[in-house]
Phi, psi and omega in degrees: 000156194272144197268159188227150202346074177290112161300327239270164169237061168261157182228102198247157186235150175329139192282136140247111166340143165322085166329144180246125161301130159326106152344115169279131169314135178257044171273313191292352182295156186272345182281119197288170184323310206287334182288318161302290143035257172300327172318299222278291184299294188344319197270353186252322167240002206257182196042192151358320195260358201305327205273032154261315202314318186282352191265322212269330173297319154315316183285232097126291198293335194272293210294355158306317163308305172310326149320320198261330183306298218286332174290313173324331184253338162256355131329290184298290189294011149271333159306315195306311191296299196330308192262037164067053189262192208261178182284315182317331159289301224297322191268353173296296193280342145320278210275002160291306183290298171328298179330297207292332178280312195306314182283335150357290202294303190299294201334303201281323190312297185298310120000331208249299182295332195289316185319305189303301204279021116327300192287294175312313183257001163300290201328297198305298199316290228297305158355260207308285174350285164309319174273352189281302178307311187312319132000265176330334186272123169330131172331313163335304163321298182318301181309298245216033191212115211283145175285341184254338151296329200269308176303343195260299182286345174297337173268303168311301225290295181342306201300312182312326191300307203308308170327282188318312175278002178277316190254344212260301195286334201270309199285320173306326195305308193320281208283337216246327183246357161263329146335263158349297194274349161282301200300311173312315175319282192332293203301322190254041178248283138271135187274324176286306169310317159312309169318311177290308207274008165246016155292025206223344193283323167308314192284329160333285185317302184313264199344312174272006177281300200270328202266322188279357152325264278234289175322291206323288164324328173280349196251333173291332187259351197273319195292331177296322151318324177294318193297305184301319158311292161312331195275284189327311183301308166308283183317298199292317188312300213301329226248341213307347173294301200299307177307294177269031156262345155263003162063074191241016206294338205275353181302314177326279219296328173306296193307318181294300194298323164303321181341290208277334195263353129321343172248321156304002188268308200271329173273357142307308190281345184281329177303312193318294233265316206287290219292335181292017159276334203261326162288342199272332191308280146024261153332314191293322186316298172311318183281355184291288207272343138329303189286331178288335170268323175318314189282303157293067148214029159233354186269273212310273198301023129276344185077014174284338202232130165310166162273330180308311204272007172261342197240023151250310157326308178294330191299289180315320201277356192256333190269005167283331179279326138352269175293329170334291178306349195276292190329299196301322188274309187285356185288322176294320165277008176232014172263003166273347186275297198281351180276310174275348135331297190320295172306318174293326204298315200283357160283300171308327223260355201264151194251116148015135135294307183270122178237189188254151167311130176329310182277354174333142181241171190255135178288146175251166140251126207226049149131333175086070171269067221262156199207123156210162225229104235335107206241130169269135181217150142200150173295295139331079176297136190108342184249104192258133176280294200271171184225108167055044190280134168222122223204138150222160161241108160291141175334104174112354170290103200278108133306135169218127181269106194262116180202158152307161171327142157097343202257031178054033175280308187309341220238305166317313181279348168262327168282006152271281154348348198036063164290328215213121180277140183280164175297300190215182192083183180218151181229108187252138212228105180070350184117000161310119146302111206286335175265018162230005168268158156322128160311300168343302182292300203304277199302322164303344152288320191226134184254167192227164142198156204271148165292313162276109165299136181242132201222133181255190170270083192193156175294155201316308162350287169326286166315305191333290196333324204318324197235062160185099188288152199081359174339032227284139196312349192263317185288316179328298191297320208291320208267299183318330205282318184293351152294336169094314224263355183297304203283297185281348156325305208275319182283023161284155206297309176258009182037265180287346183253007164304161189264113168261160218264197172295107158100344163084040194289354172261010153273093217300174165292346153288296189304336162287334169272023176264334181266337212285341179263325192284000173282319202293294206302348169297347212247002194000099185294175168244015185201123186230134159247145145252110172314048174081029190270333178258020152318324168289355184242186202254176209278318180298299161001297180276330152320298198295324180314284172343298185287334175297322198277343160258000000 
C-alpha cells in the first residue's frame, strides 16, 4: 500500500530465515518402548472407554474357558473308549464339548465386536487429538518442521497405529490370558507334563527378547525415512511447476528413488529380523509337543498317567503355542506402532511458544492506535532481525512500510499480530500491551492478507464465509463487489458456488488474490495490514481495490 503520513522510524537488519531443525531420532528420546505403549492403549481403553474394555475382557476370559475345556474333554472321551465306559459318556462328554465351542464361538463373537468398536474410537481420540493439537501450536512449529514430515506423521505413523489397534491389541490380549489360563489348567492336571510342554517357552522368550532388541531401531529409522520420502514428495508435487519448466522431472524421478530405496533398505532389514520370529516359533512349537508325547508316553508305561490325559496335553500344548505364535508374528506391528506413537507423541508433546498470559485481557478497540517501542525480534536466538525499532501509527493512518527483500516488513507484521513473540520492548495497541491480551481477542480486530493467496476446497461462497462466523451470503457479495471480484465470480461456471480446487489452483493469481481481499472485508477488522496483497494484480485493479477498502 502506498505510503500516506508515514510516521514510522524503523531500523532493521537483513531478515534470517528460520534454521530448520534436524528431527531428534526416537532412538535418542528418553521415553522408552513400554511408556510409549501405555501412551498408545490409554487412548483405546483408558477414559471412557475402561468400562467396555473390562466387559469385552470378561467375555474374552470366560469364552476361553470353553477353549480350554475341549482337550480336557477329549481326553476323557478317549479314556471313556479305553477304559470300557458306555455309549451314554462318550455321547454325555460329547455334548460338553459341543457346549464348551458355543460358548467359546458367542463369548469371543461378542468380544470381538467391543474390541473392534475399542481400536476404531481409540484410532478417532489419537486422530481428533493430534490435530486438534497440532492447532494450537505456534508458527514457530511450522517454521522448522517440513509440511511433508508433519503429513507423514499425521498419516504413515497414524496408519502403523491404526493396525496395532485393528490387529494387534485384541489378539495379544487374547493370547497373553490364554497363555496364562493353560498354563495353570496343565500344573494342575499334571505338573510334570506341564514342565516338559513350557520347557521350550524361555527359549521363545530370549529369542523375541533378542529380535525386538534388533527390530526396534530399524522400525524407529524406516518410519523416519517414510516422513523424508513423504516431505521430498510432497514438495516436488507441490513445486511441479517449477520442475517441469526447468526440465527437472528426471532429477525428481532420481532423488524419489534414492529415497524410496532408503525405505527400502532399512525396511528390509526391520522386516527381515521381525519376520525370522515366526519359523523359529514355529519349530520350537514343533519340539514342544514332540517332548510332551515322549515324556508322557514313559509317564503311561509308568502308569502315572492316562493316555487320555496325554493327548489332552498336546491339545494343550497346541492351544499354547498358538498364542505364543500370535504373540510372536504380531512383535513387527507392533514395534511399528510404537516407532510411529513415538513420532507422533513428539508432536503431542511440543508446546505453543506463543501463549496468552494467566491475567490476559480482551482487547478493546478504542480507534487503532499501534505504538512500538524499541522492540527486538528474532528468529533465531542470538540473530536478531529487528533492533531497537520504535514507530507508531495513528488512528485513520495508512502506513506503509518500505524495504528490500530480507529488511523484515514481513516479520513487523507478524509480532503485530502475535504469530511470533518479540525478545524485548513493548508493542501497544490503544495503550494496550500487545502481551497481556487474549490472541482471540486481538485477531479477531485485526485482519492480514496475505501476498500469497490461500483458497481452500470449497466453494467460493464458503471461502468468502471463512472469515467471519455468521456471515451472510449477502454481505459476503456486498464484500466481493467492493474487491473488484464480483463481475468474475458471477462468469465462473456455478459462479459463488464453483468449487474451488487445492490452494484455488483453477484460478489466476489475481483472482485468488481479489477474494483472498474481499475475505478480509467480510471479517471487517477494525485494523487491517496487507502484505503486498495487491501485487498480483493490474494497476486498474488495484484503484478500484483501494476504493472498496475505504
Amino acid at each position: 500500500m502506498t505510503a500516506n503520513n508515514a510516521t514510522a522510524t524503523a531500523t532493521v537488519e537483513k531478515e534470517i530465515k528460520v534454521e530448520k531443525q534436524e528431527p531428534v531420532s526416537a532412538v535418542e528420546k528418553k521415553d522408552d518402548s513400554a511408556h510409549v505403549l501405555s501412551r498408545l492403549l490409554d487412548y483405546m481403553t483408558g477414559g471412557d472407554a475402561k468400562g467396555r474394555f473390562f466387559l469385552g475382557l470378561a467375555l474374552r476370559v470366560i469364552g476361553l474357558l470353553g477353549l480350554i475345556a475341549l482337550p480336557t474333554i477329549t481326553g476323557q472321551m478317549l479314556n471313556t473308549v479305553t477304559g470300557g465306559g458306555t455309549t451314554e459318556d462318550l455321547t454325555r462328554w460329547f455334548v460338553y464339548a459341543m457346549i464348551a465351542a458355543a460358548i467359546y464361538l458367542i463369548l469371543s463373537f461378542f468380544a470381538e465386536r467391543i474390541f473392534a468398536d475399542l481400536a476404531t474410537k481409540g484410532l478417532f481420540k489419537l486422530q481428533t487429538a493430534l490435530f486438534n493439537h497440532i492447532q494450537t501450536l505456534s508458527l514457530s512449529f511450522f517454521d522448522r518442521q517440513p509440511v511433508g514430515q508433519l503429513m507423514s506423521r499425521v498419516t504413515n505413523d497414524t496408519e502403523a497405529v491404526a493396525l496395532f489397534y485393528e490387529s494387534a491389541v485384541a489378539q495379544i490380549i487374547r493370547a497373553i490370558f490364554q497363555v496364562l489360563m493353560i498354563t495353570i489348567v496343565m500344573f494342575l492336571v499334571n505338573w510334570q507334563l506341564a514342565v516338559a510342554a513350557l520347557i521350550v517357552v524361555p527359549v521363545m522368550i530370549i529369542l523375541t527378547l533378542i529380535i525386538q532388541r534388533i527390530s526396534t531401531p530399524a522400525f524407529v529409522k524406516m518410519q523416519e525415512s517414510m516422513g523424508e520420502l513423504s516431505g521430498f514428495q510432497e514438495e516436488t508435487i507441490s513445486g511441479h511447476k517449477v520442475i517441469i519448466s526447468n526440465r527437472q522431472q528426471e532429477w525428481a524421478g532420481d532423488a524419489n528413488a534414492e529415497l524410496a530405496g532408503d525405505v527400502y533398505d532399512v525396511g528390509k532389514q526391520a522386516f527381515f529380523t521381525s519376520l525370522m520370529q515366526m519359523p523359529l516359533t514355529t519349530s520350537l512349537i514343533m519340539v514342544q509337543i514332540v517332548i510332551v508325547l515322549i515324556v508322557g508316553a514313559f509317564l503311561v508305561l509308568d502308569g502315572q498317567a492316562e493316555l487320555g490325559t496325554i493327548i489332552a496335553f498336546t491339545g494343550y500344548a497346541a492351544l499354547l503355542s498358538g498364542p505364543l505364535s500370535e504373540i510372536a508374528n504380531l512383535t513387527s506391528t507392533t514395534l511399528n506402532a510404537i516407532a510411529g506413537g513415538r513420532r507422533v507423541f513428539e508432536i503431542m508433546d511440543e508446546e505453543p511458544t506463543v501463549v496468552d498470559a494467566p491475567d490476559a485481557s480482551q482487547y478493546e478497540f478504542t480507534g487503532g492506535h499501534v505504538q512500538f517501542e524499541h522492540v527486538d525480534f528474532s528468529y533465531v536466538p542470538g540473530r536478531k532481525i529487528l533492533k531497537d525499532n520504535t514507530f507508531e501509527a495513528l488512528p485513520g493512518q495508512k502506513i506503509g512500510i518500505c524495504g528490500p527483500t530480507g529488511a523484515g516488513k514481513s516479520t513487523i507484521m507478524n509480532i503485530l499480530t502475535r504469530y511470533y513473540d518479540i525478545d524485548s520492548g513493548t508493542i501497544l495497541i490503544d495503550g494496550q500491551n500487545l502481551a497481556d491480551m487474549t490472541q482471540e481477542s486481538l485477531r479477531k480486530e485485526v485482519g492480514m492478507v496475505l501476498q500469497e493467496a490461500f483458497l481452500f476446497t470449497d466453494t467460493v461462497m464458503n471461502n468468502l464465509k471463512y472469515a467471519r462466523e455468521g456471515a451472510t451470503d449477502e454481505e459476503c457479495i456486498e464484500a466481493a463487489k467492493q474487491a473488484s471480484a464480483h463481475e468474475f465470480i458471477l462468469n465462473l461456471p456455478q459462479g459463488y458456488d464453483t468449487m474451488m480446487t487445492e490452494r484455488g489452483s483453477n484460478l489466476s493469481q489475481g483472482q485468488r488474490q481479489m477474494i483472498t481481499i474481499a475475505r478480509a472485508m467480510v471479517a471487517n477488522p477494525d485494523i487491517l495490514i496487507l502484505d503486498e496483497a495487491t501485487s498480483n494484480v493490474d494497476t486498474r485493479t488495484e484503484r478500484l481495490i483501494q476504493q472498496g477498502l475505504n
